[in-house]
KOLNUDO-458720 format. One record per residue: residue in three letters; y, z, x of N, C-alpha, C in turn. Coordinates in nm, 3 decimals. Layout:
<nodes>
<node><nuba>ala</nuba><n_north>Y</n_north><n_up>Z</n_up><n_east>X</n_east><ca_north>Y</ca_north><ca_up>Z</ca_up><ca_east>X</ca_east><c_north>Y</c_north><c_up>Z</c_up><c_east>X</c_east></node>
...
</nodes>
This chain:
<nodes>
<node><nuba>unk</nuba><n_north>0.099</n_north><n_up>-1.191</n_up><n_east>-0.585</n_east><ca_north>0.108</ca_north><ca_up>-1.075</ca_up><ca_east>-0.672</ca_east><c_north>0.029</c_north><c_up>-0.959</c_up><c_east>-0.612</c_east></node>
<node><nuba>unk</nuba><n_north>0.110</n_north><n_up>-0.800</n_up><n_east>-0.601</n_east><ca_north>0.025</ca_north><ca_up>-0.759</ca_up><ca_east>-0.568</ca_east><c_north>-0.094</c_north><c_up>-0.691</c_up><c_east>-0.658</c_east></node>
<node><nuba>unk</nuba><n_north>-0.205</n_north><n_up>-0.663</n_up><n_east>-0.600</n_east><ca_north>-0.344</ca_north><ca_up>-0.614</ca_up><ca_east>-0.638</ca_east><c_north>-0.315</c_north><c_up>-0.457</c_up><c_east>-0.709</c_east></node>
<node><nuba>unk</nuba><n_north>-0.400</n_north><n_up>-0.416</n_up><n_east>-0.794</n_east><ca_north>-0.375</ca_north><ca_up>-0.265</ca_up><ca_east>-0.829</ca_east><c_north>-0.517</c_north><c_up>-0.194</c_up><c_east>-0.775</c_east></node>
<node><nuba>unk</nuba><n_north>-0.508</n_north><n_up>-0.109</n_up><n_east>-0.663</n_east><ca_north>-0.593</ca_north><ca_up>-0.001</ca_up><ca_east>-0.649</ca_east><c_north>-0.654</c_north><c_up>0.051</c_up><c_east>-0.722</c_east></node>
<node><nuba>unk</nuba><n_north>-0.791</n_north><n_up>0.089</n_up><n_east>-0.731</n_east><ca_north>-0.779</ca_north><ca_up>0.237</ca_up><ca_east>-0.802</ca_east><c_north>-0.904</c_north><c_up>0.314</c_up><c_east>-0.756</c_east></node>
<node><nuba>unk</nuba><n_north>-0.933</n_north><n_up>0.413</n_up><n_east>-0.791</n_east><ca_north>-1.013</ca_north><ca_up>0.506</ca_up><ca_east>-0.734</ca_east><c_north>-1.152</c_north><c_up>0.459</c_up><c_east>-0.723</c_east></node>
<node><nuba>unk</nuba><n_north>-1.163</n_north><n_up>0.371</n_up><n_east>-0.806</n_east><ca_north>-1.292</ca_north><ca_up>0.243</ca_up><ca_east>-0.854</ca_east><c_north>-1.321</c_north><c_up>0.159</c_up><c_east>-0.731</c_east></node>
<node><nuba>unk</nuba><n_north>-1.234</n_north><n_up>0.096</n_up><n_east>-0.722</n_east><ca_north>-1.203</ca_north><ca_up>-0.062</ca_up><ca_east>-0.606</ca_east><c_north>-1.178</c_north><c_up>-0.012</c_up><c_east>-0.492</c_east></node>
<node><nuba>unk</nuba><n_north>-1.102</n_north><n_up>0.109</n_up><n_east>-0.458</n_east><ca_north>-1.052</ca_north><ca_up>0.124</ca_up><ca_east>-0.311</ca_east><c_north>-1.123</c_north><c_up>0.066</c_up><c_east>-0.173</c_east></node>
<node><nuba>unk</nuba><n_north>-1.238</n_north><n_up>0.098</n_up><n_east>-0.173</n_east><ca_north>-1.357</ca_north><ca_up>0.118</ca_up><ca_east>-0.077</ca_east><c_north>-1.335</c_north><c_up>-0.045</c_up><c_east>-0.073</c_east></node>
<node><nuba>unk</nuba><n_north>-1.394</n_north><n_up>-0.079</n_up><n_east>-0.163</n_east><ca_north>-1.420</ca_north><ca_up>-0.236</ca_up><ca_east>-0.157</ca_east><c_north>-1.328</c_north><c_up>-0.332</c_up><c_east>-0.166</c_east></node>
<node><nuba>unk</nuba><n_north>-1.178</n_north><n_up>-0.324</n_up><n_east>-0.186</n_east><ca_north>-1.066</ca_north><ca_up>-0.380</ca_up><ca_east>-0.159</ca_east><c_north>-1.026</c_north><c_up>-0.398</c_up><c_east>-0.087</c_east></node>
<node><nuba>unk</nuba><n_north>-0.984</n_north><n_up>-0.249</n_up><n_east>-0.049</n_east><ca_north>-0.910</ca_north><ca_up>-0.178</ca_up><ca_east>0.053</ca_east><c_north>-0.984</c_north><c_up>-0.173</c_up><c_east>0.238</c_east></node>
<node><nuba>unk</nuba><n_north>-1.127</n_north><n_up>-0.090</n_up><n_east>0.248</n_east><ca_north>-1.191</ca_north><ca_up>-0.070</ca_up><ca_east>0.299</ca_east><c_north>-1.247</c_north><c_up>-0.146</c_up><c_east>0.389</c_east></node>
<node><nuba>unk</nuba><n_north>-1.302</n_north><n_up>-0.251</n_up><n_east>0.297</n_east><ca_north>-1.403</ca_north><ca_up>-0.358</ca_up><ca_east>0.316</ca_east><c_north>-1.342</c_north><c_up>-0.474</c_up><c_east>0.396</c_east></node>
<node><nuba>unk</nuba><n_north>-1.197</n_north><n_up>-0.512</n_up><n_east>0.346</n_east><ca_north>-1.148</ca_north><ca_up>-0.597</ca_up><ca_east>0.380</ca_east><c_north>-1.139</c_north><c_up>-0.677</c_up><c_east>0.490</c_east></node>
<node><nuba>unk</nuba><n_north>-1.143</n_north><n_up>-0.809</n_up><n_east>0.508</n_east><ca_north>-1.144</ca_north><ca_up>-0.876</ca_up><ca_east>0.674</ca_east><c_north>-0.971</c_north><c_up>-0.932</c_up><c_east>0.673</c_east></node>
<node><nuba>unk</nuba><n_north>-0.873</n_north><n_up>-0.841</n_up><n_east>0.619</n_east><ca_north>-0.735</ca_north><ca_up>-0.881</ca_up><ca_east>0.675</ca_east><c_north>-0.725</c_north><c_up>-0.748</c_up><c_east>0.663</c_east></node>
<node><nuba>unk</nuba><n_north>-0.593</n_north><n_up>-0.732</n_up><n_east>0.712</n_east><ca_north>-0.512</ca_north><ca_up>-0.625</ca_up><ca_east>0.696</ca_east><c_north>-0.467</c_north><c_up>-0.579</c_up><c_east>0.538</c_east></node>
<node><nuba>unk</nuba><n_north>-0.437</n_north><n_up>-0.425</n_up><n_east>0.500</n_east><ca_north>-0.397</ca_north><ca_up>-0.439</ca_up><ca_east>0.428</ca_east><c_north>-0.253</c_north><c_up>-0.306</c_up><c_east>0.398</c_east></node>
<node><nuba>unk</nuba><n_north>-0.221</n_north><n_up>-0.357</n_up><n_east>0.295</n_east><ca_north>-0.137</ca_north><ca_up>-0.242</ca_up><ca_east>0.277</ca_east><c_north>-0.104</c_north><c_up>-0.175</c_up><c_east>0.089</c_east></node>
<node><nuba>unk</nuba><n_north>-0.120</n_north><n_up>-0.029</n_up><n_east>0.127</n_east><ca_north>-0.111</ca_north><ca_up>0.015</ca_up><ca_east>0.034</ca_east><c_north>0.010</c_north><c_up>0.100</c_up><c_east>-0.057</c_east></node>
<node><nuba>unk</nuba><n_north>0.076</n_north><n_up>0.089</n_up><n_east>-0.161</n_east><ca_north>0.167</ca_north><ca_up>0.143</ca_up><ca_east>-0.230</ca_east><c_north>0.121</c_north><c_up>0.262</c_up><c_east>-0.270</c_east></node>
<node><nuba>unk</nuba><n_north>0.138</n_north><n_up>0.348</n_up><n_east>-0.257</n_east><ca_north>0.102</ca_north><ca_up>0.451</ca_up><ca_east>-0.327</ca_east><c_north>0.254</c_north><c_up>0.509</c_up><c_east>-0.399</c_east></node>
<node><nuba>unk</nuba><n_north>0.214</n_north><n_up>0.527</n_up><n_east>-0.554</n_east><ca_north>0.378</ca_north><ca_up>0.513</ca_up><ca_east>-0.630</ca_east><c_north>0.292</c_north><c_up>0.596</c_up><c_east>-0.752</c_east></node>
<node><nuba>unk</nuba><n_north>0.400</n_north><n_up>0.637</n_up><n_east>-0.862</n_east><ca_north>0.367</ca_north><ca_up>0.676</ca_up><ca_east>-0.987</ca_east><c_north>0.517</c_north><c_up>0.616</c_up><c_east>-1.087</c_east></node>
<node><nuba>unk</nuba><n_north>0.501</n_north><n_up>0.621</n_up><n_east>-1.230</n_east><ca_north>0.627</ca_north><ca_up>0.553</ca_up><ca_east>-1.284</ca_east><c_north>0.754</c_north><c_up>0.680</c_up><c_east>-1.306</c_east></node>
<node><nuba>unk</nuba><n_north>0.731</n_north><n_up>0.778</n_up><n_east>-1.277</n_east><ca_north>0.885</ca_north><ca_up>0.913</ca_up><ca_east>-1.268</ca_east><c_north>0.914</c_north><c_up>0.912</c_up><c_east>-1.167</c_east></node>
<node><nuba>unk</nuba><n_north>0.893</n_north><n_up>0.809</n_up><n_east>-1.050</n_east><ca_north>0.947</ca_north><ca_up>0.813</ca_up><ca_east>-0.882</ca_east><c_north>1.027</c_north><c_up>0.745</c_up><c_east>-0.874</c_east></node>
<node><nuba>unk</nuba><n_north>1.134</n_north><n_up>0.771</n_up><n_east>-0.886</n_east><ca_north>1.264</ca_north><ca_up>0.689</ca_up><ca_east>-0.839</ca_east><c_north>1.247</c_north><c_up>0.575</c_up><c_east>-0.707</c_east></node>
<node><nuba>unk</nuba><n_north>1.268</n_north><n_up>0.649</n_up><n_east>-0.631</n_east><ca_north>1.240</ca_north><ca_up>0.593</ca_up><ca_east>-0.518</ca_east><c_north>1.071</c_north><c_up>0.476</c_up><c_east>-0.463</c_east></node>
<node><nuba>unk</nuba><n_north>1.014</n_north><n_up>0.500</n_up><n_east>-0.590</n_east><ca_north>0.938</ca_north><ca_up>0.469</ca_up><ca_east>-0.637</ca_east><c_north>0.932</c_north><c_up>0.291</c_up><c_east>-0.651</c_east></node>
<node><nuba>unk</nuba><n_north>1.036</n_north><n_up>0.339</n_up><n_east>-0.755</n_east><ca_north>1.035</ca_north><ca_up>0.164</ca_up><ca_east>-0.844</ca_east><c_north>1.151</c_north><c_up>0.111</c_up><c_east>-0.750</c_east></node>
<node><nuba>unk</nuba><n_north>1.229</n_north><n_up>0.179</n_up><n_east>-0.637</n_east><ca_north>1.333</ca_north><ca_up>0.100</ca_up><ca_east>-0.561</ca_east><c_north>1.203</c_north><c_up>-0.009</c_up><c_east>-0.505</c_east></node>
<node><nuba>unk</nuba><n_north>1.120</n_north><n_up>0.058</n_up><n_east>-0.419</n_east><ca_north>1.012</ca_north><ca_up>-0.016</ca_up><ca_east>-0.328</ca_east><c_north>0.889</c_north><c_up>-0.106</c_up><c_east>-0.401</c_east></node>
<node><nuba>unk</nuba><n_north>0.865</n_north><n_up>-0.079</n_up><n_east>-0.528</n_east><ca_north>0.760</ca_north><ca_up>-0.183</ca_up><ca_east>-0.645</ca_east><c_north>0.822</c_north><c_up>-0.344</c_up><c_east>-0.586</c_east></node>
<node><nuba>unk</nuba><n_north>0.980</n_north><n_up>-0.352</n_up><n_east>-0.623</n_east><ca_north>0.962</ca_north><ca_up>-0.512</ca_up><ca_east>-0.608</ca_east><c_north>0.956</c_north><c_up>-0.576</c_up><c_east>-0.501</c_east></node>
<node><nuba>unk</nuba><n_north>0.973</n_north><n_up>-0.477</n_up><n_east>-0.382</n_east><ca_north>0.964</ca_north><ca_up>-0.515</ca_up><ca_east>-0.210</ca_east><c_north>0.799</c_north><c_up>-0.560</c_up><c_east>-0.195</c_east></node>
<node><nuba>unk</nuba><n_north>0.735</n_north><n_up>-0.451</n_up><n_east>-0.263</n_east><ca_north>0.623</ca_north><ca_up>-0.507</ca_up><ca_east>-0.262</ca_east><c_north>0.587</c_north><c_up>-0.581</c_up><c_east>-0.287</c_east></node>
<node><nuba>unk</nuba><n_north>0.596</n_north><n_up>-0.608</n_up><n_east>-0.447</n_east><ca_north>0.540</ca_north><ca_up>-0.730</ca_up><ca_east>-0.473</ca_east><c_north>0.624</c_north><c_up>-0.856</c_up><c_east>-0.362</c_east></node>
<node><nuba>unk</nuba><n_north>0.744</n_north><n_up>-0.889</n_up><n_east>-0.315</n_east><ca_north>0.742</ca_north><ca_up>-0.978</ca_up><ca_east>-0.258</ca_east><c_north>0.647</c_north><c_up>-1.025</c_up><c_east>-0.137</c_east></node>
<node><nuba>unk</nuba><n_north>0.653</n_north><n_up>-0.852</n_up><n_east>-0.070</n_east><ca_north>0.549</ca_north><ca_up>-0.878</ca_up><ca_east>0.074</ca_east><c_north>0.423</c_north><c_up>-0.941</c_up><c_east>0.027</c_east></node>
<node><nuba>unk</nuba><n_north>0.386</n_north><n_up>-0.896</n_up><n_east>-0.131</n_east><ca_north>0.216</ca_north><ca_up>-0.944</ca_up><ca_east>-0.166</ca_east><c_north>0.240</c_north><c_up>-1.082</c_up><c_east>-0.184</c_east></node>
<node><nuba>unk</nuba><n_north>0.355</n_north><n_up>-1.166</n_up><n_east>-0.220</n_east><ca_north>0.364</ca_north><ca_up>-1.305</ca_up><ca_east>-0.243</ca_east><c_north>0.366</c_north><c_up>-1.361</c_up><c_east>-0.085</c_east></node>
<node><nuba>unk</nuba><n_north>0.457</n_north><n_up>-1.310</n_up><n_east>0.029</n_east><ca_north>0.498</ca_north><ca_up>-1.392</ca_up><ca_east>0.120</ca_east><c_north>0.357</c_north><c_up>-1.392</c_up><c_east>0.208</c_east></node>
<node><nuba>unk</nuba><n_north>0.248</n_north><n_up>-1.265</n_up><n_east>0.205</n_east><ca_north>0.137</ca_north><ca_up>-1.259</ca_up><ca_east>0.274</ca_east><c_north>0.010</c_north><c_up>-1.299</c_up><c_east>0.210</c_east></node>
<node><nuba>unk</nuba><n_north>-0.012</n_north><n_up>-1.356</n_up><n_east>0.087</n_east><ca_north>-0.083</ca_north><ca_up>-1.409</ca_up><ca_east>-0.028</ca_east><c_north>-0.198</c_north><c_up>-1.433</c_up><c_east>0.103</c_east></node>
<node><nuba>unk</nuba><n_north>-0.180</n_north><n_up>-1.507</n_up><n_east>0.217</n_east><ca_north>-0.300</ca_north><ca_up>-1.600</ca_up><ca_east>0.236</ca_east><c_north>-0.350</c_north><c_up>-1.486</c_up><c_east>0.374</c_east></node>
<node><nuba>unk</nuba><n_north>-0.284</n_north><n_up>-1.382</n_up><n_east>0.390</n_east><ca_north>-0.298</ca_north><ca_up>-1.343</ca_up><ca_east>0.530</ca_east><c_north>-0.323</c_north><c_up>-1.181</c_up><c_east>0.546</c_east></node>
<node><nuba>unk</nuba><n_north>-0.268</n_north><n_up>-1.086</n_up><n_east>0.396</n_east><ca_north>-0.302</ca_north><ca_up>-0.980</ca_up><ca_east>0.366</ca_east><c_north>-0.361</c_north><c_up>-0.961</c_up><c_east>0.258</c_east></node>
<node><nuba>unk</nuba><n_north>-0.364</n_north><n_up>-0.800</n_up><n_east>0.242</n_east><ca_north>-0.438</ca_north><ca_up>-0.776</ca_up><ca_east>0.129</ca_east><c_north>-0.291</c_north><c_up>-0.678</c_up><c_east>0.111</c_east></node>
<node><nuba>unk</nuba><n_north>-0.242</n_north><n_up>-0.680</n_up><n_east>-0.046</n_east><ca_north>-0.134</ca_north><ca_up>-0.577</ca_up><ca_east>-0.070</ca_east><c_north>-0.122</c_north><c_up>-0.527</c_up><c_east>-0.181</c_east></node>
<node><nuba>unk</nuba><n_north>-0.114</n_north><n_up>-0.396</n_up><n_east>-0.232</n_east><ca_north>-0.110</ca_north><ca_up>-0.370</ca_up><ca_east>-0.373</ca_east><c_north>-0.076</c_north><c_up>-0.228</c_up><c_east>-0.383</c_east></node>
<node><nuba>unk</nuba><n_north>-0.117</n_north><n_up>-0.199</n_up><n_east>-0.496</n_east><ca_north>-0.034</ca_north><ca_up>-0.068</ca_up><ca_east>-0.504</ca_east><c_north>-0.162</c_north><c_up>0.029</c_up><c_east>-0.589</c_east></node>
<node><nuba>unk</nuba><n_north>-0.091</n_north><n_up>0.196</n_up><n_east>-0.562</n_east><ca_north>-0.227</ca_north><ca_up>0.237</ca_up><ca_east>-0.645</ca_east><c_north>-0.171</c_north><c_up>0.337</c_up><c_east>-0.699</c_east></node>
<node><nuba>unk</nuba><n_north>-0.138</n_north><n_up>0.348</n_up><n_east>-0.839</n_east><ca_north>-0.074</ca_north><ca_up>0.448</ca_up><ca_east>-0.928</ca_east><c_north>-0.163</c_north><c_up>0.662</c_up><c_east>-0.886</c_east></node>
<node><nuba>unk</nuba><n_north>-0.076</n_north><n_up>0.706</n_up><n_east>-0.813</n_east><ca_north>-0.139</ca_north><ca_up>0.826</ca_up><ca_east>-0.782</ca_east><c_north>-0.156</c_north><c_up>0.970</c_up><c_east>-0.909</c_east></node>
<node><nuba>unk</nuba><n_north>-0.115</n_north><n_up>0.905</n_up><n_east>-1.012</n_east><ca_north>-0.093</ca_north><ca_up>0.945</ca_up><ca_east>-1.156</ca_east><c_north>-0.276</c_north><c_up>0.963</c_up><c_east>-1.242</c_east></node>
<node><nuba>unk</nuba><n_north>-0.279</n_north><n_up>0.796</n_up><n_east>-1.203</n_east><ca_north>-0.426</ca_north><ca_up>0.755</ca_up><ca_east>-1.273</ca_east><c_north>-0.536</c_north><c_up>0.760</c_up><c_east>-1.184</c_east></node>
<node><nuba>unk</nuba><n_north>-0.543</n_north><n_up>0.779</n_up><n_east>-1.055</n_east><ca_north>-0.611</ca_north><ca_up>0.764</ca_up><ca_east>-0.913</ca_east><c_north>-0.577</c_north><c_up>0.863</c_up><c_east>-0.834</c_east></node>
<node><nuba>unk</nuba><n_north>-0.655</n_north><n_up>1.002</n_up><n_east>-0.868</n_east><ca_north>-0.574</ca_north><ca_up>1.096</ca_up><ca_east>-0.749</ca_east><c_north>-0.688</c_north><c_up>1.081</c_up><c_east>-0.657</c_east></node>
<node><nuba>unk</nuba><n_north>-0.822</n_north><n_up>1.051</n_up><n_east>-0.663</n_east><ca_north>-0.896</ca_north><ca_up>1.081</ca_up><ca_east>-0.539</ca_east><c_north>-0.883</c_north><c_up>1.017</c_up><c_east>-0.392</c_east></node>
<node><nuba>unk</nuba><n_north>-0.852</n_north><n_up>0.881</n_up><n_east>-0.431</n_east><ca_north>-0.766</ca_north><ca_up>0.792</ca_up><ca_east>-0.284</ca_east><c_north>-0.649</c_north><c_up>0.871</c_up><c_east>-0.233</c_east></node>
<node><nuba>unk</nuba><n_north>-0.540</n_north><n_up>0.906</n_up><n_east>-0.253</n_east><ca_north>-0.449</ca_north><ca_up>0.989</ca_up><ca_east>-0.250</ca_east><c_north>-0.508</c_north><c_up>1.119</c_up><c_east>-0.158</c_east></node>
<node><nuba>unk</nuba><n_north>-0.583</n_north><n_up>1.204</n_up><n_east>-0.252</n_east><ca_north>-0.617</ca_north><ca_up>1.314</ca_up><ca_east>-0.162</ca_east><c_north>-0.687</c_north><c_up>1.289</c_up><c_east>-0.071</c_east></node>
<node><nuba>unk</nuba><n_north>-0.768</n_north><n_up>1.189</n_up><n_east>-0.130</n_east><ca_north>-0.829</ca_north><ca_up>1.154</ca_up><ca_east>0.050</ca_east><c_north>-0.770</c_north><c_up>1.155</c_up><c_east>0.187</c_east></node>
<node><nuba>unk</nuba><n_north>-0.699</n_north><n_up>1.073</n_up><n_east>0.142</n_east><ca_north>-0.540</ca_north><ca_up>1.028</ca_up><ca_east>0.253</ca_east><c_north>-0.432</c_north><c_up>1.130</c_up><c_east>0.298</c_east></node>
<node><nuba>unk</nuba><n_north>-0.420</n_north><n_up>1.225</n_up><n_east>0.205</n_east><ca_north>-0.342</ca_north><ca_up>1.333</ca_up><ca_east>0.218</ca_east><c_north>-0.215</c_north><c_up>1.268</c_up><c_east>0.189</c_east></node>
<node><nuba>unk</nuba><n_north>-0.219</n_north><n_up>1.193</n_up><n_east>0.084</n_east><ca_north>-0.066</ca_north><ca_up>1.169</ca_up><ca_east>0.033</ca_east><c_north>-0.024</c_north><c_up>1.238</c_up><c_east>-0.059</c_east></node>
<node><nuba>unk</nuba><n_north>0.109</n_north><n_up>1.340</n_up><n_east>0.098</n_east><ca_north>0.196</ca_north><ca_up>1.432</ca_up><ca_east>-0.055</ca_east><c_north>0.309</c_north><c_up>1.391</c_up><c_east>-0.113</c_east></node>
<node><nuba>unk</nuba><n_north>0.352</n_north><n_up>1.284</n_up><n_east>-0.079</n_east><ca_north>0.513</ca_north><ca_up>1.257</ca_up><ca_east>-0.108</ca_east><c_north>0.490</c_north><c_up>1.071</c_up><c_east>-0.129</c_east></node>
<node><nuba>unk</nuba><n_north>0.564</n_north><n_up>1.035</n_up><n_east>-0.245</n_east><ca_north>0.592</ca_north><ca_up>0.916</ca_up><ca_east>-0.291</ca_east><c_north>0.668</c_north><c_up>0.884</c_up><c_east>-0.323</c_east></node>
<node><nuba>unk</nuba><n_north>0.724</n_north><n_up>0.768</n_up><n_east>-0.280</n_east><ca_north>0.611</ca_north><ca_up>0.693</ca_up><ca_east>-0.216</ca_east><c_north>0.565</c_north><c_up>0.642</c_up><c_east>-0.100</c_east></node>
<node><nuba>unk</nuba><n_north>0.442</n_north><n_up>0.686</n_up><n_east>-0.064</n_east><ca_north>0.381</ca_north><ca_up>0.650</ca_up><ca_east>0.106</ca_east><c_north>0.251</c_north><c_up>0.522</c_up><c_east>0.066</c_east></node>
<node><nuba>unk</nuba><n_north>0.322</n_north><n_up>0.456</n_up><n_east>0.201</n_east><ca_north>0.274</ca_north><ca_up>0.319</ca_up><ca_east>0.215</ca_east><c_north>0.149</c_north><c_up>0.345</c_up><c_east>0.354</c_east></node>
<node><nuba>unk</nuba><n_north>-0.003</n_north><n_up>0.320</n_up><n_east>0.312</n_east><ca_north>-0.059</ca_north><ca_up>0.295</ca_up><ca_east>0.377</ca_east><c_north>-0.088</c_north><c_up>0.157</c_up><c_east>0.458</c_east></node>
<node><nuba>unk</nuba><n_north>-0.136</n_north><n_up>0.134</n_up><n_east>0.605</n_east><ca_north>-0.134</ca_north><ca_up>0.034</ca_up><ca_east>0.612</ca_east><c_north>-0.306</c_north><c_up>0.031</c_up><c_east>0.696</c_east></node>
<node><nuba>unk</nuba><n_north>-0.390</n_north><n_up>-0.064</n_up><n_east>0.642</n_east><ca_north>-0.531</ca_north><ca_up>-0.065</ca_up><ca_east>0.711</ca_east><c_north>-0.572</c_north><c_up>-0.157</c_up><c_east>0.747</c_east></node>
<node><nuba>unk</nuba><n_north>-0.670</n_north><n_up>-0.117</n_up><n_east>0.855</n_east><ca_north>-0.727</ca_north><ca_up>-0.268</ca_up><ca_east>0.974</ca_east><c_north>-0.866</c_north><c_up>-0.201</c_up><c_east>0.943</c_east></node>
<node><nuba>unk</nuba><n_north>-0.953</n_north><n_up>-0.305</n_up><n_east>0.933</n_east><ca_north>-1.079</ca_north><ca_up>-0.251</ca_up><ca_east>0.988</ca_east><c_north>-1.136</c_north><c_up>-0.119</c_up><c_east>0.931</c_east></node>
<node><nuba>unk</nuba><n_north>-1.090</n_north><n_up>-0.117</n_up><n_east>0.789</n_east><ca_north>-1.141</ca_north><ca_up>-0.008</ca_up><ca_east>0.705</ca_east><c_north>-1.075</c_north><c_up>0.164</c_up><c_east>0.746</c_east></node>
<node><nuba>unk</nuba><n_north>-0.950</n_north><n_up>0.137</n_up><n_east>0.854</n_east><ca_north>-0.927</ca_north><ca_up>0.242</ca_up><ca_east>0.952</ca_east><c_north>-0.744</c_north><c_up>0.270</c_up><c_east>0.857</c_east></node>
<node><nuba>unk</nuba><n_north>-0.709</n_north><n_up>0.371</n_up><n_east>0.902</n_east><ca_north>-0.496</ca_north><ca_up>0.378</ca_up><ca_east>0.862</ca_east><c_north>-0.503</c_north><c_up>0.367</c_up><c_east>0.975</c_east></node>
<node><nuba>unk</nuba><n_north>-0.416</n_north><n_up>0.269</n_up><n_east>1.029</n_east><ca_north>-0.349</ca_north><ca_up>0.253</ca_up><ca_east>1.149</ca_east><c_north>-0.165</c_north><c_up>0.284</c_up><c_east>1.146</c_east></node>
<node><nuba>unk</nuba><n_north>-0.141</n_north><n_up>0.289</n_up><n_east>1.025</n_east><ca_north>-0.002</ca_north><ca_up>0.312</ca_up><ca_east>0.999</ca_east><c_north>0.038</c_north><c_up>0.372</c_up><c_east>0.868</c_east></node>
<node><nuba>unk</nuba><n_north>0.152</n_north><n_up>0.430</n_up><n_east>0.865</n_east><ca_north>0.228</ca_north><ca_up>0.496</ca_up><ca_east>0.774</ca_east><c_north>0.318</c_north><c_up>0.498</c_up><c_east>0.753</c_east></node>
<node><nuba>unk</nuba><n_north>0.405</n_north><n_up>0.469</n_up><n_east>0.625</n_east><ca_north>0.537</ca_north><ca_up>0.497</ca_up><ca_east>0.613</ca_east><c_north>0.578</c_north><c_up>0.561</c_up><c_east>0.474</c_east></node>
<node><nuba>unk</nuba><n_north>0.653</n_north><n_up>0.712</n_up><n_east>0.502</n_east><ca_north>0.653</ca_north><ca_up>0.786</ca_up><ca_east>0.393</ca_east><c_north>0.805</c_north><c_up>0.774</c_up><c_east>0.323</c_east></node>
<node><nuba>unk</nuba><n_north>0.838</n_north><n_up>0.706</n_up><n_east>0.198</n_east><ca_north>0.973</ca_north><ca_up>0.690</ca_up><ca_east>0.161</ca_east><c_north>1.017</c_north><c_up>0.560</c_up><c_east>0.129</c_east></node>
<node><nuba>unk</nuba><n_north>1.147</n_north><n_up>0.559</n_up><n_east>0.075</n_east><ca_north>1.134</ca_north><ca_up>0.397</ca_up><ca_east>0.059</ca_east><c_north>1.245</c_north><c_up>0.368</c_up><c_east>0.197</c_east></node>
<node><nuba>unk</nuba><n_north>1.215</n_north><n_up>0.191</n_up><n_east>0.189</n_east><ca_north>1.233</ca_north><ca_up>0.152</ca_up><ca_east>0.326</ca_east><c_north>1.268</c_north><c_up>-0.006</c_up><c_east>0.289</c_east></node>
<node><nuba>unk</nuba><n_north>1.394</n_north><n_up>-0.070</n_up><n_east>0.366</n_east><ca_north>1.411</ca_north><ca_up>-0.185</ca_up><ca_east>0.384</ca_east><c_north>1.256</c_north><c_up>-0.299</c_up><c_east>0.383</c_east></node>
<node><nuba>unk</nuba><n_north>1.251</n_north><n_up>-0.411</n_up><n_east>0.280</n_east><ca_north>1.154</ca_north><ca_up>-0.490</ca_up><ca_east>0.328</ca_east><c_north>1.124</c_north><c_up>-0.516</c_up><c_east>0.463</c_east></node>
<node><nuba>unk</nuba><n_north>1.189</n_north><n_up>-0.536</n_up><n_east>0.551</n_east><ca_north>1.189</ca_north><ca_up>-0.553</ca_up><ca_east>0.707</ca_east><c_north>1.084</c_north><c_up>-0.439</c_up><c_east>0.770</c_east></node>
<node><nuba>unk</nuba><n_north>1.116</n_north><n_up>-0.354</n_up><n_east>0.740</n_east><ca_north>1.081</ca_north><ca_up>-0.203</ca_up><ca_east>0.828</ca_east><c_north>0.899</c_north><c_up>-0.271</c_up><c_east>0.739</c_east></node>
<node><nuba>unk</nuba><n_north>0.885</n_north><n_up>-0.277</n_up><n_east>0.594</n_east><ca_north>0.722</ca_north><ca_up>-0.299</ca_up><ca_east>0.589</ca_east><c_north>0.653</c_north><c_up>-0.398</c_up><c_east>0.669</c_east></node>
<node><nuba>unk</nuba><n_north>0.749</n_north><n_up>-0.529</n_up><n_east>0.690</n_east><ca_north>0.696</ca_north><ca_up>-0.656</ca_up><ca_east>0.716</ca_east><c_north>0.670</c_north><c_up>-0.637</c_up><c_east>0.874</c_east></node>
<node><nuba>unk</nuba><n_north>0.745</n_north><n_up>-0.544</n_up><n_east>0.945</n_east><ca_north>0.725</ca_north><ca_up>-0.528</ca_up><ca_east>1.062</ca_east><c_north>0.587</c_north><c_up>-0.459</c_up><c_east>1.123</c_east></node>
<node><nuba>unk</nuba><n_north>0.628</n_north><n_up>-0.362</n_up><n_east>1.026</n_east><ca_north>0.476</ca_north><ca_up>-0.264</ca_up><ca_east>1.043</ca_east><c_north>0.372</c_north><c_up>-0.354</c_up><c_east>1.047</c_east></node>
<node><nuba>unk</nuba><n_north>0.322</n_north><n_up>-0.439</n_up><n_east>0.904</n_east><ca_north>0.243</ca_north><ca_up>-0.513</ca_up><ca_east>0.846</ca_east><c_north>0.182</c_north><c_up>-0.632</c_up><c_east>0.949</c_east></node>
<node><nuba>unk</nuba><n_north>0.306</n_north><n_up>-0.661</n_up><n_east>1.014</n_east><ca_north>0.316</ca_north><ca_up>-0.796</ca_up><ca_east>1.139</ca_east><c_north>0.248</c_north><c_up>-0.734</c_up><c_east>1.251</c_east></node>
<node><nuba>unk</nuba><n_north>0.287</n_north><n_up>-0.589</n_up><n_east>1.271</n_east><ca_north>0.198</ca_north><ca_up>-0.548</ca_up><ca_east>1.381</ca_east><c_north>0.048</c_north><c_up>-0.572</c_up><c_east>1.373</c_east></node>
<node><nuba>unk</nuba><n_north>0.020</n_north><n_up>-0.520</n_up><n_east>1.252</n_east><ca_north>-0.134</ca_north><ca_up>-0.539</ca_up><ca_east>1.261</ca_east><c_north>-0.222</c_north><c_up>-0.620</c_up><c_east>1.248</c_east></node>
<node><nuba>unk</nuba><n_north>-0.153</n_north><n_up>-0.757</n_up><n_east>1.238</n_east><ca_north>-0.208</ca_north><ca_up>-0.883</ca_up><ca_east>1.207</ca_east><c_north>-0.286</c_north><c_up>-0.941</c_up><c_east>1.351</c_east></node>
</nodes>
């Protein structure tokens, strides 16, 4: 299942983490939005033991967001080592995340 972000946890979820992780950044009036919610949650089931994956409503949590400079949703962060090593802005075939995601493992 995936994890929910928020402006609270980021640092220490997200940040801190000793896997990789990846982030949803979504709100609930994004179409394109809720296409990519259940991709996610699958990637958060199939990587349960090997990532960190979740999502972070940019609605209720704008300071992660601006941090990041996310203008368009939904953009998927992806982090190693407390670092973005990757990005993908839009929605996107499960494949295209799992690939990204696989890279950084």
């Amino acid at each position: 299942m995936a994890i929910e972000f928020t402006d609270s946890n980021f640092d220490e979820t997200a940040l801190q983490s000793d896997k990789p992780v990846m982030v949803d950044f979504w709100a609930e009036w994004c179409g394109p939005c809720r296409m990519v919610g259940p991709i996610v949650e699958e990637v958060a089931n199939d990587y349960a033991d090997r990532a960190v994956v979740g999502k972070l409503n940019v609605d209720n949590n704008p300071n992660v967001a601006m941090k990041y400079g996310v203008r368009s949703i939904p953009t998927i962060l992806f982090i190693k080592n407390g670092e973005v090593v990757d990005r993908q802005v839009g929605a996107v075939p499960k494949a295209v995340l799992v690939q990204k995601l696989e890279s950084h493992m």
